[in-house]
Structure formats: structure tokens, C-alpha cells
C-alpha positions as a Markdown table, in Angstrom:
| # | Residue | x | y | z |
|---|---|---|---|---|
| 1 | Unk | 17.3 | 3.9 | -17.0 |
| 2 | Unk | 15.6 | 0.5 | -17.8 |
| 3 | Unk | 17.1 | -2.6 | -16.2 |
| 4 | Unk | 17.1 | -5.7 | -17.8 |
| 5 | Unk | 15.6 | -9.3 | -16.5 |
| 6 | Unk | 19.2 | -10.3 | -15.4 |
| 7 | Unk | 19.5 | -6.7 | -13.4 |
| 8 | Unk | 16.2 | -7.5 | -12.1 |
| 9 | Unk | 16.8 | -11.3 | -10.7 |
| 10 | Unk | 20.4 | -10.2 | -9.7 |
| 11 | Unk | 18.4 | -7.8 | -7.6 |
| 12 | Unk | 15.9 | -9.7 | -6.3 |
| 13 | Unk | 18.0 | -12.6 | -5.1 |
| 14 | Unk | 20.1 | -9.6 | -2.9 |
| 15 | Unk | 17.0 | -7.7 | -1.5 |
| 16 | Unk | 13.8 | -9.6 | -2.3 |
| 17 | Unk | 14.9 | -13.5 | -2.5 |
| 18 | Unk | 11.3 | -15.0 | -0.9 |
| 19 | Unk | 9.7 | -13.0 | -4.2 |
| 20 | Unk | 11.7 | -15.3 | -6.2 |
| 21 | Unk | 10.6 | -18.7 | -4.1 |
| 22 | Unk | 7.1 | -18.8 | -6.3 |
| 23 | Unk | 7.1 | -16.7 | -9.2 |
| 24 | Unk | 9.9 | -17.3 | -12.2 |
| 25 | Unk | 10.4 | -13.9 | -14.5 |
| 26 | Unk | 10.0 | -15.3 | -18.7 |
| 27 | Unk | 10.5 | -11.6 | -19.6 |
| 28 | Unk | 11.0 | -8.1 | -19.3 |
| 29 | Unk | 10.0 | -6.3 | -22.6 |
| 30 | Unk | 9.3 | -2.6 | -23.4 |
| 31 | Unk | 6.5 | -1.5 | -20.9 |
| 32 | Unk | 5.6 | -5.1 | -20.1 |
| 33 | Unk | 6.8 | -8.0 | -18.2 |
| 34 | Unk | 5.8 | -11.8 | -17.9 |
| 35 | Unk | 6.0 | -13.9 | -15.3 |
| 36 | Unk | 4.9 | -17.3 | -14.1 |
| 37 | Unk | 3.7 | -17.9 | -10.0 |
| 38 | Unk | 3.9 | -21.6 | -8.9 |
| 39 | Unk | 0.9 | -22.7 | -7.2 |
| 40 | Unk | 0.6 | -25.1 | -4.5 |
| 41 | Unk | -2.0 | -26.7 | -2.3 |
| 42 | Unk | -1.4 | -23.1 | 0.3 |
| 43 | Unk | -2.8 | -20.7 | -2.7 |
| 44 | Unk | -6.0 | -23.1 | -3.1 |
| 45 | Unk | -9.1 | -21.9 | -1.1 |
| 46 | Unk | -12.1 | -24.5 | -0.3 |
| 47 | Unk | -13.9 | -25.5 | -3.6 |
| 48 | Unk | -10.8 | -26.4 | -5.6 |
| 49 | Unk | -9.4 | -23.0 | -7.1 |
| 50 | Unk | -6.5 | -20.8 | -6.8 |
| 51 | Unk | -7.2 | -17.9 | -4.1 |
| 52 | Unk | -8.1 | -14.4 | -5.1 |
| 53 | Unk | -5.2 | -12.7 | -3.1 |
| 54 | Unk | -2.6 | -15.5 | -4.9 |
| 55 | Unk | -4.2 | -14.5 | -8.0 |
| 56 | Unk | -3.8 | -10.0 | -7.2 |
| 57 | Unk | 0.1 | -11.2 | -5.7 |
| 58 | Unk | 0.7 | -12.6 | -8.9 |
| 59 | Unk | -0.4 | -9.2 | -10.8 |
| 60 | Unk | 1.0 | -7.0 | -8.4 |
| 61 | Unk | 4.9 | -9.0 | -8.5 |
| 62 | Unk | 4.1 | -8.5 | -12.8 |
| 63 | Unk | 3.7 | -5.4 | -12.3 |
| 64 | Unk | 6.4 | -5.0 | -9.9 |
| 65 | Unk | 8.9 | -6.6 | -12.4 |
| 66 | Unk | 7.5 | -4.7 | -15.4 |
| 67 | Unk | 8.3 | -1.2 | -14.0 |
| 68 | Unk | 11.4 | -2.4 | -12.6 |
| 69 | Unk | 12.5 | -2.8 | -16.5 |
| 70 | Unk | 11.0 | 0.4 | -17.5 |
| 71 | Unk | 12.3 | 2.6 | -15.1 |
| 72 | Unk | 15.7 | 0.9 | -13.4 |
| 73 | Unk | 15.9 | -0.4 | -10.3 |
| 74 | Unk | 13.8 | 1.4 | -7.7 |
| 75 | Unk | 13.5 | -0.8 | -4.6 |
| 76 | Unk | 10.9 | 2.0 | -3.0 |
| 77 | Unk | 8.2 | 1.6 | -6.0 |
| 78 | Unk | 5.4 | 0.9 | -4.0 |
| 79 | Unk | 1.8 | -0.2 | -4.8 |
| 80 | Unk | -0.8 | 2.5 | -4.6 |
| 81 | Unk | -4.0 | 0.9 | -6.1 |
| 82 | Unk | -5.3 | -2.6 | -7.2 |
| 83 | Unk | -8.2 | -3.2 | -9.3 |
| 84 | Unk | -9.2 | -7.2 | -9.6 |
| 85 | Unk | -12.1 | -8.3 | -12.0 |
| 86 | Unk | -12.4 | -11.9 | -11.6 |
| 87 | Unk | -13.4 | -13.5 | -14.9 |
| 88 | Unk | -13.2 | -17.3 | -14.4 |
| 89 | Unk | -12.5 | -20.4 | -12.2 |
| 90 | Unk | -9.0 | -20.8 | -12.5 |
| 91 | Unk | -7.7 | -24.4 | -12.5 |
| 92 | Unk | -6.1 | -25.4 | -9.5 |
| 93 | Unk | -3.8 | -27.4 | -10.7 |
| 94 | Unk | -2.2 | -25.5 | -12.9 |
| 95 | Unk | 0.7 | -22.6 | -12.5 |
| 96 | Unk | -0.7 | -18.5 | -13.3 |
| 97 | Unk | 1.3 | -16.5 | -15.7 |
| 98 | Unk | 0.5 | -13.0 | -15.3 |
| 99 | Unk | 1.3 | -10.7 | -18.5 |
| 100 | Unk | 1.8 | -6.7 | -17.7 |
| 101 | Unk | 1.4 | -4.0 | -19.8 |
| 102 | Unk | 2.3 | -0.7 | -18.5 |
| 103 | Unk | -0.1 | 2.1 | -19.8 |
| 104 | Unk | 1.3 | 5.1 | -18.1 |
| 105 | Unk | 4.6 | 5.6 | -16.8 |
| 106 | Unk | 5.3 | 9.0 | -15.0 |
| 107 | Unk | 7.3 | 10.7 | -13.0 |
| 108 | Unk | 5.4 | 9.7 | -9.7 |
| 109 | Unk | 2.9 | 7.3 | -10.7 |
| 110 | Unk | 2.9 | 4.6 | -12.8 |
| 111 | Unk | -0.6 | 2.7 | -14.0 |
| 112 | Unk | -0.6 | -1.0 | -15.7 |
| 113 | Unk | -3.0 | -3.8 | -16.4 |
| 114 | Unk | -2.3 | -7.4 | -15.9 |
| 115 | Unk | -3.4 | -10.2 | -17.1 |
| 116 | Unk | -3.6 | -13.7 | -15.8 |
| 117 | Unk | -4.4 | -16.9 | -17.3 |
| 118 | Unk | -3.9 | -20.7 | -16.2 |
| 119 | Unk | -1.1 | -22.0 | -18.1 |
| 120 | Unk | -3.4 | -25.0 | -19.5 |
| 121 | Unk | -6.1 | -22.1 | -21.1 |
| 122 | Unk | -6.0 | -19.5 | -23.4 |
| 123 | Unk | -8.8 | -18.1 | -21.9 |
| 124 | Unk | -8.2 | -15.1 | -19.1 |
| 125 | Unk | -9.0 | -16.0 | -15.0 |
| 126 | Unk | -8.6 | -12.2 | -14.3 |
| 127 | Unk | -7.9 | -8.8 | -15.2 |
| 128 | Unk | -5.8 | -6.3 | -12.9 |
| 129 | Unk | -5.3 | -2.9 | -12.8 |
| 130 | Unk | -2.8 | -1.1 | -10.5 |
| 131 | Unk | -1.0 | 2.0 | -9.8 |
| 132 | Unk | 2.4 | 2.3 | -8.6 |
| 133 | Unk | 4.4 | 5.3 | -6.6 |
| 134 | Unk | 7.5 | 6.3 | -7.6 |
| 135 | Unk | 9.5 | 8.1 | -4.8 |
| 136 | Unk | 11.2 | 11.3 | -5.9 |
| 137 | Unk | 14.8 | 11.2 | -7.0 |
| 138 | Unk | 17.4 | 13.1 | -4.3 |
């Protein structure tokens, strides 16, 4: 049973309302989501750029929200793996969006790529990988 972005916020704001305090949803599509993380001057590390644990909570809510579309709302989805390949400085300055694409979707496991991009480059800052488990339906 997919959910749709409203379903998703609505439950967020009731069970997970600090996930909404930095990252605004833009969609929820077929297998994918998008979403944009605010950062501030606490996700910058010394040197001037954006943190890589900001940059894998970024992927992981993405993915988060994408298989909260695909499969309904499951609040015991739970993240099993992360994969980060850092590609290039992101600016710090400038908010991430993180754009999921869900390449598996099973019964127990789910597996997606992320990727995420300043919002002032077309160019990509990383690429994620995760897995997600599904707890079994009662």
C-alpha cells in the first residue's frame, strides 16, 4: 500500500517531527523520493564543507521517505547498510537535495541509491547506497 507525500508529512509531524526540523520532502514518486536538508553552520566540519555524516543523514531520511511511498507507512523500517562514495567538496553554503531511487523492493529488504548534490551544482557531492529492513507483517 503506497502512501503519498501528504500521508508521509502527516506522519512524520505525529511520530518523527525533529526529522522534519532540517529536511523539506519535494516528492514522493514511484520507487523514488526527493528531498532537500537545510544546512547550517552545526553540519560544517573545519575546512569549510558540509560533514560526511550530514551528507549519509541526508541519504538515509531520502531513502527513508522513498520507501515510505512505496510500501505504506511502516514506522519499524529500519536501516541495515550504508554505502557512501564521496565524490566532491560540497559547498557549504548551500542546502543538499538528496534524490532516491529504490532498486529493489522486497518483502524484507529493500536496497536504494541516493544521490546528493549542492543545490547551486549539477554536479553530484556523493553517491549512497543503503539497505533497509522491513519487519514482518502480524
Amino acid at each position: 500500500m503506497k502512501s503519498t507525500k501528504a500521508e508521509i508529512i502527516a506522519f512524520l509531524q505525529a511520530e518523527f517531527p525533529q526529522s522534519l526540523e532540517k529536511c523539506d520532502i519535494e516528492s514522493v514518486t514511484e520507487k523514488g523520493a526527493s528531498i532537500i536538508y537545510h544546512i547550517n553552520a552545526a553540519d560544517l566540519r573545519p575546512g569549510g564543507t558540509v560533514s560526511g555524516p550530514t551528507m549519509m543523514t541526508a541519504a538515509d531520511y531520502a531513502l527513508y521517505i522513498a520507501i515510505l511511498g512505496e510500501i505504506g507507512i511502516v514506522a519499524l523500517a529500519v536501516t541495515t547498510n550504508l554505502s557512501t562514495n564521496f565524490l566532491r567538496k560540497p559547498s557549504a553554503d548551500q542546502d543538499i537535495r538528496a534524490v532516491c531511487r529504490l532498486m529493489k523492493v522486497g518483502k524484507a529488504l529493500i536496497v536504494g541509491d541516493v544521490w546528493l548534490y549542492s543545490l547551486d551544482s549539477d554536479e553530484p557531492i556523493a553517491h549512497v547506497v543503503g539497505t533497509y529492513s522491513i519487519p514482518p507483517q502480524r
